[in-house]
ZASE-609332 format. One record per atom (N, C-alpha, C, O): residue number from 0; residue in three letters; atom name; x, y, z. Coordinates in Angstrom, 1 decimal. Layout:
<nodes>
NODE  pos  code  site    east   north      up
NODE  NUM   ALA    CA       X       Y       Z
...
</nodes>
This chain:
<nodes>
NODE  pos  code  site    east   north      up
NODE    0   UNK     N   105.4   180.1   104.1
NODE    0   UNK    CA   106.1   179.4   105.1
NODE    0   UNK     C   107.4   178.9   104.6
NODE    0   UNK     O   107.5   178.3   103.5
NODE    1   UNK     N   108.6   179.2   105.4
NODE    1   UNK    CA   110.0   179.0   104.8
NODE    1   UNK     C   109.9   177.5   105.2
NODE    1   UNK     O   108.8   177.1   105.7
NODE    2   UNK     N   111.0   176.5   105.1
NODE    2   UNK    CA   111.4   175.1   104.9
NODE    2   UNK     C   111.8   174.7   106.4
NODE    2   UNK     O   111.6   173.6   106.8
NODE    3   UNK     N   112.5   176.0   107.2
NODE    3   UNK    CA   112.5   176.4   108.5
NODE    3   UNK     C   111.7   176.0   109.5
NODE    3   UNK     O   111.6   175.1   110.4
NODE    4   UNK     N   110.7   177.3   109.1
NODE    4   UNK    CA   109.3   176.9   110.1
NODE    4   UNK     C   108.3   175.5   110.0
NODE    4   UNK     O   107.7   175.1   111.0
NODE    5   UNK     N   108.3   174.8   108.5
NODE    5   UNK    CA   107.8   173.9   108.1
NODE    5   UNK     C   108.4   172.7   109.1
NODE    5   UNK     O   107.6   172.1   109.8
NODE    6   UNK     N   109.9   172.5   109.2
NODE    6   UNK    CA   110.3   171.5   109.5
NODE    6   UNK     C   110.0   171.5   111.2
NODE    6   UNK     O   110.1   170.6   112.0
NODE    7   UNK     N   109.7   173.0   111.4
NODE    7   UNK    CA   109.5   173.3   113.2
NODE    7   UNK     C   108.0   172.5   113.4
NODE    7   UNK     O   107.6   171.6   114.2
NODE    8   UNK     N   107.1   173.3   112.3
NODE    8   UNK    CA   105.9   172.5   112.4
NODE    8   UNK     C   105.9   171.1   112.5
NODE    8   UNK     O   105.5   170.5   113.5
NODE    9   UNK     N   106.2   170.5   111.4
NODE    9   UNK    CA   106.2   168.6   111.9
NODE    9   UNK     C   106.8   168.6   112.9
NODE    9   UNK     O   106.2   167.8   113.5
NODE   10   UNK     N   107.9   169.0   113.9
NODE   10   UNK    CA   108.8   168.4   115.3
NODE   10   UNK     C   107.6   168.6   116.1
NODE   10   UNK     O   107.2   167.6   116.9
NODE   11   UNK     N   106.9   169.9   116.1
NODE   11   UNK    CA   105.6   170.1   117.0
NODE   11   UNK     C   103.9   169.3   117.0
NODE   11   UNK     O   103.2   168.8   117.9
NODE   12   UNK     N   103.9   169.4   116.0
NODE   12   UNK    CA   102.6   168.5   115.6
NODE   12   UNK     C   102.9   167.8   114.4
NODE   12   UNK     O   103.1   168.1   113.2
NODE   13   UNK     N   102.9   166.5   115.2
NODE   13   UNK    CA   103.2   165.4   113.8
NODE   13   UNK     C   101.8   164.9   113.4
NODE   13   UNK     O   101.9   164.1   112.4
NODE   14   UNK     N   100.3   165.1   114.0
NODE   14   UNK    CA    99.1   164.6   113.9
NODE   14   UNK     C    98.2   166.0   112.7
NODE   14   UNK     O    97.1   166.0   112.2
NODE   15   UNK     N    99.6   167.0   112.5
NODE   15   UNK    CA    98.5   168.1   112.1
NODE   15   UNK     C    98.3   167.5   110.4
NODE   15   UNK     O    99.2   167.0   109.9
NODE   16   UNK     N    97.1   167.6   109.8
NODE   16   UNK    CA    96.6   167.3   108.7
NODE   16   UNK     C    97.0   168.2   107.7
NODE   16   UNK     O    97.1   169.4   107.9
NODE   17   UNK     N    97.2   167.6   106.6
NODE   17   UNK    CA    97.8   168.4   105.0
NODE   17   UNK     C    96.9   167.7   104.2
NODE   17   UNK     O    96.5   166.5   104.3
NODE   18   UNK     N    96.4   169.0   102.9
NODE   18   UNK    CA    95.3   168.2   101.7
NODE   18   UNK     C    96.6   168.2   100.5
NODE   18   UNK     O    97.0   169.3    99.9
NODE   19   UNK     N    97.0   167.0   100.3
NODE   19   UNK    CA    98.4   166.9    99.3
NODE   19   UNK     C    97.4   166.9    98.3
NODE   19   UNK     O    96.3   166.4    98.4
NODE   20   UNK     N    98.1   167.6    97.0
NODE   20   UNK    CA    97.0   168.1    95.7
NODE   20   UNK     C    98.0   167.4    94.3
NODE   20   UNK     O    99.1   167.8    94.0
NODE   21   UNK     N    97.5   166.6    93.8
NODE   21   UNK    CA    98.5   166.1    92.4
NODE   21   UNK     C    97.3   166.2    91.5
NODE   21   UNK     O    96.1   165.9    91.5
NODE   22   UNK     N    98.3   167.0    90.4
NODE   22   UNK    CA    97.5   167.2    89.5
NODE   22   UNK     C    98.8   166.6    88.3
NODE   22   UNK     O    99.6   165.6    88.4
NODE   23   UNK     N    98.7   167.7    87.2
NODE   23   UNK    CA    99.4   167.3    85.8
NODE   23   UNK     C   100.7   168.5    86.3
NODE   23   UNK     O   101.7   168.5    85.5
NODE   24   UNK     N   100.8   169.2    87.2
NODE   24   UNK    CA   101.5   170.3    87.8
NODE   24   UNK     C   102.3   169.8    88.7
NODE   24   UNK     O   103.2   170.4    89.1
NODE   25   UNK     N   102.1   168.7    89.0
NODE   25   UNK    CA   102.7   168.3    90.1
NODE   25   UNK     C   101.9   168.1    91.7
NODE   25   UNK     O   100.7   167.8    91.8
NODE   26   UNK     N   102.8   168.2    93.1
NODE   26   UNK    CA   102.2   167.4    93.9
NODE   26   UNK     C   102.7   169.0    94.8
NODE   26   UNK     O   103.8   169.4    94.9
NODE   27   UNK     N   101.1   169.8    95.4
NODE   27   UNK    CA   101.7   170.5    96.5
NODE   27   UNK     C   101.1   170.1    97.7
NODE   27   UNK     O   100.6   169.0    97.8
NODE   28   UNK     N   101.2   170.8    98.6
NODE   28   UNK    CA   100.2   170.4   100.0
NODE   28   UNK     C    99.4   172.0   100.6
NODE   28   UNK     O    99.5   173.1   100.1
NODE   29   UNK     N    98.5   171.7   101.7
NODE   29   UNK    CA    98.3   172.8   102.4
NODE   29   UNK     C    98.0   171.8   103.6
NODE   29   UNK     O    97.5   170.7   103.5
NODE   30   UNK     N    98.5   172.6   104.7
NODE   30   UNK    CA    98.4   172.7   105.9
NODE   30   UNK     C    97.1   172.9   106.3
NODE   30   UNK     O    96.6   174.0   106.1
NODE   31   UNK     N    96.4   172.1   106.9
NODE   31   UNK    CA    94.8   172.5   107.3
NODE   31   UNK     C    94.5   173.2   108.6
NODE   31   UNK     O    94.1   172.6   109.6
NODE   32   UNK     N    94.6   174.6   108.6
NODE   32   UNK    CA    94.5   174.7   110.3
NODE   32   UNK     C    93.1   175.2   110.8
NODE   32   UNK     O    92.5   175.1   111.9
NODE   33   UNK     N    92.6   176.0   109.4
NODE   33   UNK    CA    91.3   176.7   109.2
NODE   33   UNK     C    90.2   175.7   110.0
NODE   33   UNK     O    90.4   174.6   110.2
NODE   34   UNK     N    88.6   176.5   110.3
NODE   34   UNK    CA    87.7   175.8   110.7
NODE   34   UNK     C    86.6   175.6   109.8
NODE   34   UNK     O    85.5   175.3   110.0
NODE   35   UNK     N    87.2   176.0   108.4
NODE   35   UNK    CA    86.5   175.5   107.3
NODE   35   UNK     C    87.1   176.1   105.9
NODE   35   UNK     O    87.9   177.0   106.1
NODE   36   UNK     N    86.9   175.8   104.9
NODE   36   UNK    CA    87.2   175.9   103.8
NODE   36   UNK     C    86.4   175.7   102.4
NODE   36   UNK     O    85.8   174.6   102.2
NODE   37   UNK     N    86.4   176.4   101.8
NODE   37   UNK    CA    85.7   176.7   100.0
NODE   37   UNK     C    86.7   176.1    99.5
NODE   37   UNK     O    87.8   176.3    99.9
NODE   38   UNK     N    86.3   175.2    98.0
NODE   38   UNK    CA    87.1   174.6    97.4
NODE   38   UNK     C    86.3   174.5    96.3
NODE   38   UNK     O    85.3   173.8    96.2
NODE   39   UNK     N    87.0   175.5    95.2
NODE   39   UNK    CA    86.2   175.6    93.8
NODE   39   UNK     C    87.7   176.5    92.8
NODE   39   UNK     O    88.9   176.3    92.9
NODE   40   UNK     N    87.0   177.3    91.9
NODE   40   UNK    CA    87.5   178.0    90.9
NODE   40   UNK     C    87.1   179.4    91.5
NODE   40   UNK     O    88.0   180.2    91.2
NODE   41   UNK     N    86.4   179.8    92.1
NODE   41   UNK    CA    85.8   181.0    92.6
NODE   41   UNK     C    87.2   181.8    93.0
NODE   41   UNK     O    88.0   181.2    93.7
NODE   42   UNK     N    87.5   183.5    92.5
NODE   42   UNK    CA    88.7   183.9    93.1
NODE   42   UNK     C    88.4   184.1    95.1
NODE   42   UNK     O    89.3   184.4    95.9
NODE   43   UNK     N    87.1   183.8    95.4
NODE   43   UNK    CA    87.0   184.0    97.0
NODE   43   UNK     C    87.4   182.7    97.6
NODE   43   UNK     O    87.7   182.7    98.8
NODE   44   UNK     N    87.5   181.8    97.0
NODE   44   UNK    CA    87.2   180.0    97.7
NODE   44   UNK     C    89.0   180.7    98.3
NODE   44   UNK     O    89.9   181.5    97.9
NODE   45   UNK     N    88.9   179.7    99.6
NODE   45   UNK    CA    89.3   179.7   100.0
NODE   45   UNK     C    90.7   178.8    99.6
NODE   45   UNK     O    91.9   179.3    99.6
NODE   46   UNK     N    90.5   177.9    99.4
NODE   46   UNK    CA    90.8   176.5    98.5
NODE   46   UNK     C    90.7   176.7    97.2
NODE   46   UNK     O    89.7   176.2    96.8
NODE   47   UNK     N    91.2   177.2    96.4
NODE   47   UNK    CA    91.0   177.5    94.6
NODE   47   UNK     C    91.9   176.9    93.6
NODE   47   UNK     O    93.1   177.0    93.3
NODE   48   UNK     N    91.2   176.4    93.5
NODE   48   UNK    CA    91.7   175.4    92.3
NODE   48   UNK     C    91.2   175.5    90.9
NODE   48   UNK     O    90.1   175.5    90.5
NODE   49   UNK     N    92.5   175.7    90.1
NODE   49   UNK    CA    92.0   176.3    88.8
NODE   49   UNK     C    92.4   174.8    87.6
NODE   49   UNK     O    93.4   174.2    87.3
NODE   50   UNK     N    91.1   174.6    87.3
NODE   50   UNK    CA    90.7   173.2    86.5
NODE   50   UNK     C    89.1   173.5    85.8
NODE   50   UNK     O    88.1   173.8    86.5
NODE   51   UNK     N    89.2   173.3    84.5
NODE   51   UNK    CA    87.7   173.4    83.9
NODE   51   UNK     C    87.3   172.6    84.5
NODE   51   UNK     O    87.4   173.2    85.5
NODE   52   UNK     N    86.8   171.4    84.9
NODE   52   UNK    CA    85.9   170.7    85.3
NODE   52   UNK     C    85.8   170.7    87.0
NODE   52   UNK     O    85.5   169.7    87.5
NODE   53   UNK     N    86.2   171.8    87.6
NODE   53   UNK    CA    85.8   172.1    89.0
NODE   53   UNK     C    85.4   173.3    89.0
NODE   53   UNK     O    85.8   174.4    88.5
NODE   54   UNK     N    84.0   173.1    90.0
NODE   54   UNK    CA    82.9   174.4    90.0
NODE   54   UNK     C    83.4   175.3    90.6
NODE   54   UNK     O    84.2   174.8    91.4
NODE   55   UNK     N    83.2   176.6    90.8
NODE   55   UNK    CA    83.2   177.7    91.1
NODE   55   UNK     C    82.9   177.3    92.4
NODE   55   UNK     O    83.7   178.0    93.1
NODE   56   UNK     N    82.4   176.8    93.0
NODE   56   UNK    CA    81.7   176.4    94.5
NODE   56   UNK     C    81.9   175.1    95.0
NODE   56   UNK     O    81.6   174.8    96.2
NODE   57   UNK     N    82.5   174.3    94.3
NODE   57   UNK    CA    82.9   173.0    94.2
NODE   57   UNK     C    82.1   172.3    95.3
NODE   57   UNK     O    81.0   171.7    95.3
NODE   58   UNK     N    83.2   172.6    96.6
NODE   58   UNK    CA    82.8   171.9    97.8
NODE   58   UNK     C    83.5   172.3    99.4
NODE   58   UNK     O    84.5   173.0    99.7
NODE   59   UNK     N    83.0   171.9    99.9
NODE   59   UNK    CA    83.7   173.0   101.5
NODE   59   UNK     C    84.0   171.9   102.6
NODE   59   UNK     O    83.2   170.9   102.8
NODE   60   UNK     N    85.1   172.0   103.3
NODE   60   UNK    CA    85.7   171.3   104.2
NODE   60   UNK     C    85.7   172.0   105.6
NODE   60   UNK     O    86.3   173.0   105.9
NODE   61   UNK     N    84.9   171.3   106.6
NODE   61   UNK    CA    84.4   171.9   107.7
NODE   61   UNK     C    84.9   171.2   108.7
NODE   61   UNK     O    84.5   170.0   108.9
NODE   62   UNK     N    86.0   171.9   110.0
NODE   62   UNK    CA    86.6   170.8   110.7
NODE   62   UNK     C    85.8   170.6   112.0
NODE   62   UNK     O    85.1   171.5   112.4
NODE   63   UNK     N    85.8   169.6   112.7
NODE   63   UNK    CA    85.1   169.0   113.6
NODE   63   UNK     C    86.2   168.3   114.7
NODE   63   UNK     O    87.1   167.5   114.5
NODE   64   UNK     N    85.9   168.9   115.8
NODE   64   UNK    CA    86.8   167.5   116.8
NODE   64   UNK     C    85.6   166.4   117.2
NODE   64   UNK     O    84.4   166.3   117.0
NODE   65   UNK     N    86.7   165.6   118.1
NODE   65   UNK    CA    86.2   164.5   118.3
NODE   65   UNK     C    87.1   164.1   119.5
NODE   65   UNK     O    88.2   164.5   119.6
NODE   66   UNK     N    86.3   163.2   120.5
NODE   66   UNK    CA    86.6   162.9   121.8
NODE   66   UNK     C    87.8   162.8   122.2
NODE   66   UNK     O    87.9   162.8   123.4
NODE   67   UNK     N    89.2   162.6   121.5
NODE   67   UNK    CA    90.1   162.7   122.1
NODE   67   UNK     C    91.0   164.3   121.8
NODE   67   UNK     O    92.3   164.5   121.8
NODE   68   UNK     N    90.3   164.9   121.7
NODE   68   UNK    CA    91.1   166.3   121.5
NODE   68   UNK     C    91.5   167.0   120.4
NODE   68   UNK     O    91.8   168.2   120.2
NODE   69   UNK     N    91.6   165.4   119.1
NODE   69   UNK    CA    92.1   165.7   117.6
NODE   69   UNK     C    90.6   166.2   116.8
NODE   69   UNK     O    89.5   165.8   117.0
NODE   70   UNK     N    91.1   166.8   115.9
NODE   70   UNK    CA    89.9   167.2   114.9
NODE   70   UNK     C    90.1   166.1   113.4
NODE   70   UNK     O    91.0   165.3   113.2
NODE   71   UNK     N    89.1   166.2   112.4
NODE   71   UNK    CA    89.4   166.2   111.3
NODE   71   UNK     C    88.1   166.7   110.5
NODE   71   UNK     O    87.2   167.3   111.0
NODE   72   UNK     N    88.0   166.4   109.2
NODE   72   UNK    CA    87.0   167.1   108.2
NODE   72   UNK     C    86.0   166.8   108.0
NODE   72   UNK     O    85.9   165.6   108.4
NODE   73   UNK     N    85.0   167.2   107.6
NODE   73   UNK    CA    84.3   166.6   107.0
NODE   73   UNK     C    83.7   167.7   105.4
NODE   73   UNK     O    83.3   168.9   105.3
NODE   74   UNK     N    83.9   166.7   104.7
NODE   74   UNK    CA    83.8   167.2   103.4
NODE   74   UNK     C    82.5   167.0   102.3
NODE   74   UNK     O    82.4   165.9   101.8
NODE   75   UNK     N    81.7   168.0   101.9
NODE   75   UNK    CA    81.0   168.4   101.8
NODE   75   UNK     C    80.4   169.0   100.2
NODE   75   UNK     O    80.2   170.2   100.0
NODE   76   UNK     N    80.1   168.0    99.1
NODE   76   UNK    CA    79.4   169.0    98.3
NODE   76   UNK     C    78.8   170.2    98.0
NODE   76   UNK     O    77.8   170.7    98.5
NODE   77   UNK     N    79.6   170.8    97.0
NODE   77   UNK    CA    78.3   172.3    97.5
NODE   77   UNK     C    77.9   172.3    96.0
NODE   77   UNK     O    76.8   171.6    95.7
NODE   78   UNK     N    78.6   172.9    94.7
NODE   78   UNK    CA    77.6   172.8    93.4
NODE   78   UNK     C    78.8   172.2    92.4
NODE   78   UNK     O    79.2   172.7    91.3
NODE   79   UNK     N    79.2   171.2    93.0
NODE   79   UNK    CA    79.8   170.7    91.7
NODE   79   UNK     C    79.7   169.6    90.8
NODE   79   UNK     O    79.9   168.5    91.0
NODE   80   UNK     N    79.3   170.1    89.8
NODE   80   UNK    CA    78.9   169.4    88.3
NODE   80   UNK     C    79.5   167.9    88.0
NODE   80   UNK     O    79.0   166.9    87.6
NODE   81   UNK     N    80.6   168.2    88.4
NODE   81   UNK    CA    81.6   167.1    88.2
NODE   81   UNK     C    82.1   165.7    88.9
NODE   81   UNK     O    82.9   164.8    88.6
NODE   82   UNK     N    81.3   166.3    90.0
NODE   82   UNK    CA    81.4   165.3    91.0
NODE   82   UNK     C    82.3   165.3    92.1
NODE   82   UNK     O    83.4   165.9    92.0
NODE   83   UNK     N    82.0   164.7    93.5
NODE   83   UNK    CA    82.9   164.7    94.3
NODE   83   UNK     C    82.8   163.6    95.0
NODE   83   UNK     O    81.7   163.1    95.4
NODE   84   UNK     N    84.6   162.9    95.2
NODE   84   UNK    CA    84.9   161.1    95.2
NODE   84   UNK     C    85.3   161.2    96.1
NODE   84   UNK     O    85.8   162.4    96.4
NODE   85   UNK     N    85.4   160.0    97.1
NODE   85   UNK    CA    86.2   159.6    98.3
NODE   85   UNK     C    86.5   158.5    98.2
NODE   85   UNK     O    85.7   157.6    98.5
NODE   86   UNK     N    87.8   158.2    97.8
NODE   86   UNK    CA    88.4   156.7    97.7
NODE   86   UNK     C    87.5   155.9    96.4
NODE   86   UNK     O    86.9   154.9    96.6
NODE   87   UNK     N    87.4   156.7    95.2
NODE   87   UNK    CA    86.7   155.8    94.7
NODE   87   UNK     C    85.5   156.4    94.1
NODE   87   UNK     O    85.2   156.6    93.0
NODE   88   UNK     N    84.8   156.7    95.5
NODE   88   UNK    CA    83.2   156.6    95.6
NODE   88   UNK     C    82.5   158.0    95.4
NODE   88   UNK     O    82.9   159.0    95.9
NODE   89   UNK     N    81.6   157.9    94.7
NODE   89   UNK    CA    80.6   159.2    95.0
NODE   89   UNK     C    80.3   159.6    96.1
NODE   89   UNK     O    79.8   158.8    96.8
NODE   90   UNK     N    80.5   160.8    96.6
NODE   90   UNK    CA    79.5   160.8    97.5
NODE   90   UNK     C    79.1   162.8    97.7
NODE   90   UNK     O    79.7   163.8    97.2
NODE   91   UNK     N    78.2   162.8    98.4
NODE   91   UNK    CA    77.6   164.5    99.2
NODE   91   UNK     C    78.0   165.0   100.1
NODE   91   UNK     O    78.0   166.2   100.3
NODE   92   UNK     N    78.7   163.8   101.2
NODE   92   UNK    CA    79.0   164.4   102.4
NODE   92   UNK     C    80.2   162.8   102.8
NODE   92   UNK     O    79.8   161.6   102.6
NODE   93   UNK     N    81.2   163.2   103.3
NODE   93   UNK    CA    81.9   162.6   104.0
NODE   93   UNK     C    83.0   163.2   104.8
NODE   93   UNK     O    83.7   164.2   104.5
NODE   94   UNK     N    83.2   162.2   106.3
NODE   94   UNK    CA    84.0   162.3   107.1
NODE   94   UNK     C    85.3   161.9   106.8
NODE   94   UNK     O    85.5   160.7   106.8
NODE   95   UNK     N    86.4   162.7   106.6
NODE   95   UNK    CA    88.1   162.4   105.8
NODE   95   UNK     C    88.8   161.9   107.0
NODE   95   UNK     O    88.9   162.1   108.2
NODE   96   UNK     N    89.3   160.9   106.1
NODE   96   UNK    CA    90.4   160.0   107.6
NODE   96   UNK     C    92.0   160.1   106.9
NODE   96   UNK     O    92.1   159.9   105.7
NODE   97   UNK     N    93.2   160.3   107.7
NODE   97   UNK    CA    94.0   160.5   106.8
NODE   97   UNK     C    94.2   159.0   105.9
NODE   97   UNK     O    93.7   157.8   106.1
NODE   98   UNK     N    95.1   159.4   104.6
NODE   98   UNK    CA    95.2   158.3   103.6
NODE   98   UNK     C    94.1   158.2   103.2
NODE   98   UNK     O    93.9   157.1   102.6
NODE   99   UNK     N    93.0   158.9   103.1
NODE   99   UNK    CA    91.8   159.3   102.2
NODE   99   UNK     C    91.8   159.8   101.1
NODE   99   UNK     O    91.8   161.0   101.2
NODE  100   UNK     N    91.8   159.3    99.7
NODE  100   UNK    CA    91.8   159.9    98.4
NODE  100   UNK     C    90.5   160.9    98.0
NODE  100   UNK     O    89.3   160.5    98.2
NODE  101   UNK     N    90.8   162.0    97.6
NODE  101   UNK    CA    89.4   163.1    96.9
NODE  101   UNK     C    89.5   163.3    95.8
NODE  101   UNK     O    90.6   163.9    95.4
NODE  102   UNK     N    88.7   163.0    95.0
NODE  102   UNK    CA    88.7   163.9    93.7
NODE  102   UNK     C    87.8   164.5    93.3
NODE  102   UNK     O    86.7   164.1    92.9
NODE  103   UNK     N    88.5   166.1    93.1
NODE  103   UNK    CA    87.4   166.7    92.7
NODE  103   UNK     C    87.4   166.8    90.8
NODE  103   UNK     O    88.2   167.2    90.0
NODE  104   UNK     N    86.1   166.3    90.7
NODE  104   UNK    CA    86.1   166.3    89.1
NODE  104   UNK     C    86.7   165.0    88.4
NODE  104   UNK     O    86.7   163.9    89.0
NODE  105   UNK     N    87.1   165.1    87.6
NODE  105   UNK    CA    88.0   163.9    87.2
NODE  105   UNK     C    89.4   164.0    87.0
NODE  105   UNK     O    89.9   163.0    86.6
NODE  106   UNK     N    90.1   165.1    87.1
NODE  106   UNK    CA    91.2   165.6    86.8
NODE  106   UNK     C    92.1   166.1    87.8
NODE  106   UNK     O    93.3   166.6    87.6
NODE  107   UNK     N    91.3   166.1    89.4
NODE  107   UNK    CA    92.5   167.2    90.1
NODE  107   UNK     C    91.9   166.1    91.1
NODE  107   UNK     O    90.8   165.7    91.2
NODE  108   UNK     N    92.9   165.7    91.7
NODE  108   UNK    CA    92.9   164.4    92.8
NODE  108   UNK     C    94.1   164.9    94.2
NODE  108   UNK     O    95.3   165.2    94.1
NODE  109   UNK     N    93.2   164.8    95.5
NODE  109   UNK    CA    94.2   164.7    96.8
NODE  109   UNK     C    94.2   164.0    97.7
NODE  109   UNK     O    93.1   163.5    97.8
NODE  110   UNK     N    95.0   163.8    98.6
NODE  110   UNK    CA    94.8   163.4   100.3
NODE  110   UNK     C    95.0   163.8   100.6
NODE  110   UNK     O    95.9   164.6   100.4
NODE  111   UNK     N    94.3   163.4   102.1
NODE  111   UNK    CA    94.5   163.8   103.5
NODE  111   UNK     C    95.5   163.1   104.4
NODE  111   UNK     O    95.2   162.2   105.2
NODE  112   UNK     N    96.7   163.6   104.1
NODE  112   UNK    CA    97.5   162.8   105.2
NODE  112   UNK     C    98.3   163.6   106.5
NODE  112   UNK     O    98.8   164.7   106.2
NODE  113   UNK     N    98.4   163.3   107.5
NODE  113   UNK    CA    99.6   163.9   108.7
NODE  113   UNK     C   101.1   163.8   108.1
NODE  113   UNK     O   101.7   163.1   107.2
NODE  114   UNK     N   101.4   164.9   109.0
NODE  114   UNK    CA   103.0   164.9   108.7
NODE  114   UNK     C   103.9   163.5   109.5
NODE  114   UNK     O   105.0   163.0   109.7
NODE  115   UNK     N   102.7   163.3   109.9
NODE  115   UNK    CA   103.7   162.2   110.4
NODE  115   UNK     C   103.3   160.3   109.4
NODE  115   UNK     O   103.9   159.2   109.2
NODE  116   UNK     N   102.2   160.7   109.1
NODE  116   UNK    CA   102.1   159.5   107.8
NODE  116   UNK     C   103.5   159.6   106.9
NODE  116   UNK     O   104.3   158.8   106.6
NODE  117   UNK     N   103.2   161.6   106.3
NODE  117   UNK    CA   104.2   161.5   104.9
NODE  117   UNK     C   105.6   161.1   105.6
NODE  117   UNK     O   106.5   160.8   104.8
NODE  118   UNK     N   105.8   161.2   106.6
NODE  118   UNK    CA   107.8   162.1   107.3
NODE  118   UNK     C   108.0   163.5   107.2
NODE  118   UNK     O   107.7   164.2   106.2
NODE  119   UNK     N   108.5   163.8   108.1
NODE  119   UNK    CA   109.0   164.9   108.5
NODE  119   UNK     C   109.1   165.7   106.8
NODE  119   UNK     O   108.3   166.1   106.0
NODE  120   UNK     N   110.5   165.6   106.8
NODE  120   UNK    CA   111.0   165.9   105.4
NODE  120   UNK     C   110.1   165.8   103.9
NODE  120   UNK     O   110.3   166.6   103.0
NODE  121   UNK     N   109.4   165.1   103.9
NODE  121   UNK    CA   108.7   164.8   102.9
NODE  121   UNK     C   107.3   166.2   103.1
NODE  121   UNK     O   107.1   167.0   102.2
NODE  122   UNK     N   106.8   166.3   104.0
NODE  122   UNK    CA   106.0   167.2   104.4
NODE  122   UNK     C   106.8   168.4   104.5
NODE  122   UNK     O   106.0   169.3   104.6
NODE  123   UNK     N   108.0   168.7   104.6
NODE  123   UNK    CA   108.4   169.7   104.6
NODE  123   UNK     C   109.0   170.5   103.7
NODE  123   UNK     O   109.4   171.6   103.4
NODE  124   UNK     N   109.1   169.1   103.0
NODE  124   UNK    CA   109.5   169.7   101.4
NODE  124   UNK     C   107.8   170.1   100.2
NODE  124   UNK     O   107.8   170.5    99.1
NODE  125   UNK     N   107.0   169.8   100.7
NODE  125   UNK    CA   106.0   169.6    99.7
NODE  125   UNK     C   105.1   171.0    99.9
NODE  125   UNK     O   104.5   171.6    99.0
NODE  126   UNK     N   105.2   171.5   101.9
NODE  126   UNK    CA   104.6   173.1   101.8
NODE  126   UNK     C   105.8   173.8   101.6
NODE  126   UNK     O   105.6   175.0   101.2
NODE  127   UNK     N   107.4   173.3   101.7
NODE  127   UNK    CA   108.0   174.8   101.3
NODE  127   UNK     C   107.7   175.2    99.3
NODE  127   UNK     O   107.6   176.2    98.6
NODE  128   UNK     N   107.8   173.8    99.1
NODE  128   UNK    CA   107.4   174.2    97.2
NODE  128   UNK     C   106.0   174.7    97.4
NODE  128   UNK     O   105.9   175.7    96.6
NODE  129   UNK     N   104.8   174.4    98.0
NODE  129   UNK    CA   103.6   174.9    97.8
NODE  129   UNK     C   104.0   176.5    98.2
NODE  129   UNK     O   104.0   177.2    97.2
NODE  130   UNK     N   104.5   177.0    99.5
NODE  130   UNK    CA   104.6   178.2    99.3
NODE  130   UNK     C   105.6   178.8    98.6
NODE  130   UNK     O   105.6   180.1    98.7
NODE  131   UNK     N   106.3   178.4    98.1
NODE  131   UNK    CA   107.5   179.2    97.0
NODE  131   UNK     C   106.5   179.2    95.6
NODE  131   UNK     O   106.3   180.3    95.1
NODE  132   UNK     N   106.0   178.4    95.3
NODE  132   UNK    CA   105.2   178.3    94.2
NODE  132   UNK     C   103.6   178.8    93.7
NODE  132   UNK     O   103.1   178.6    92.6
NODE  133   UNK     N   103.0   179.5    94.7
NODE  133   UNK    CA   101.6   179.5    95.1
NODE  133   UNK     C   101.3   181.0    93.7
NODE  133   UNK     O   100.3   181.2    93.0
NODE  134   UNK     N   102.3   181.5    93.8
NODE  134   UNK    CA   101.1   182.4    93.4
NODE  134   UNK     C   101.4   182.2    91.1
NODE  134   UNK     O   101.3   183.0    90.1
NODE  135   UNK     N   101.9   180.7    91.5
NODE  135   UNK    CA   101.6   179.9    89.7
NODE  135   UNK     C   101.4   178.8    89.5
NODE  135   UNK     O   101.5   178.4    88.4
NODE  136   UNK     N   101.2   178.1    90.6
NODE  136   UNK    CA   100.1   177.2    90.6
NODE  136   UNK     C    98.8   176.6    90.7
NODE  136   UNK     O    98.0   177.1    91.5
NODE  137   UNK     N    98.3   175.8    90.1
NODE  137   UNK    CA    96.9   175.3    90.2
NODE  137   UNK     C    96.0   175.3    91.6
NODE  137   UNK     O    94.8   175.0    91.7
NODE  138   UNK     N    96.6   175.5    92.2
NODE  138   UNK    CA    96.4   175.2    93.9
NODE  138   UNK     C    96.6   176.3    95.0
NODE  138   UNK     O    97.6   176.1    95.6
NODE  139   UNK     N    95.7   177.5    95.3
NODE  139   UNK    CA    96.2   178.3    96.1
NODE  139   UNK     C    95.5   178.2    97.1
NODE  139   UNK     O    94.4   177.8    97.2
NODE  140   UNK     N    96.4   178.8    98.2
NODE  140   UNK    CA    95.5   178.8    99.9
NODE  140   UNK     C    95.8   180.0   100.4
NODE  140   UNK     O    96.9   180.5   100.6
NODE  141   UNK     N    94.0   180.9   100.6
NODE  141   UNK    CA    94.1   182.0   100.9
NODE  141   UNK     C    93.4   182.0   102.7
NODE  141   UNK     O    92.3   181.5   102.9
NODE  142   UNK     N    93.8   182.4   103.6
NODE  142   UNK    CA    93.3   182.4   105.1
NODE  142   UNK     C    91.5   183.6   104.7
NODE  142   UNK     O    91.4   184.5   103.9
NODE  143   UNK     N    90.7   183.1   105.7
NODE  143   UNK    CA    89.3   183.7   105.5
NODE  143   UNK     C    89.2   185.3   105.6
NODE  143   UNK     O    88.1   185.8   105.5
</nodes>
């Protein structure tokens, strides 16, 4: 996605959700449009994240709407060793609100925020580096 289309995306949907990823690499995003997602080390995950202490299967993000037309996640343990946090907390299963912290493991930490939480620009700069950067970074996003 060029810097172009990015910045057309927030003018159009400023409610659409991004999982911003900071690691020791730095800070990318992905655009969440999918109706679910794998999030491990596996080359199939959808979500692959390459970190020794995140499983192969880690965990999967499954979108759900809800009465007003908007969707969002809900995020899901599947086999990871290392743990999976939400603001803090342990947990197996949780429903993501944006400005929700995750970490998977102890080392690779993100949120869930709208383009209209981060701004325009700020979101538009963080998928044009995710997609200029993707295929050497810790963080790739492959469609199912």
């Amino acid at each position: 996605m060029n810097l172009q289309a990015t910045d057309t995306l927030a003018e159009l949907y400023p409610d659409s959700l991004l999982l911003v990823l900071e690691d020791a690499h730095g800070q990318r995003a992905v655009l969440l449009t999918e109706a679910q997602y794998s999030v491990g080390r596996a080359p199939e995950a959808t979500l692959r994240i390459f970190d020794r202490f995140v499983s192969r299967e880690h965990a999967t993000l499954v979108r759900e709407g809800d009465y007003r037309g908007r969707y969002r996640y809900q995020l899901n343990l599947a086999k990871g060793r290392n743990g999976l946090f939400v603001n803090g907390r342990a947990v197996t299963t949780c429903t993501l609100y944006p400005g929700d912290t995750i970490g998977f493991g102890p080392d690779v930490k993100a949120t869930l925020e709208t383009i209209s939480r981060l701004g325009q620009d700020h979101a538009a700069a963080l998928l044009a580096h995710t997609s200029e950067a993707s295929e050497q970074t810790l963080f790739q996003t492959r469609i199912l």
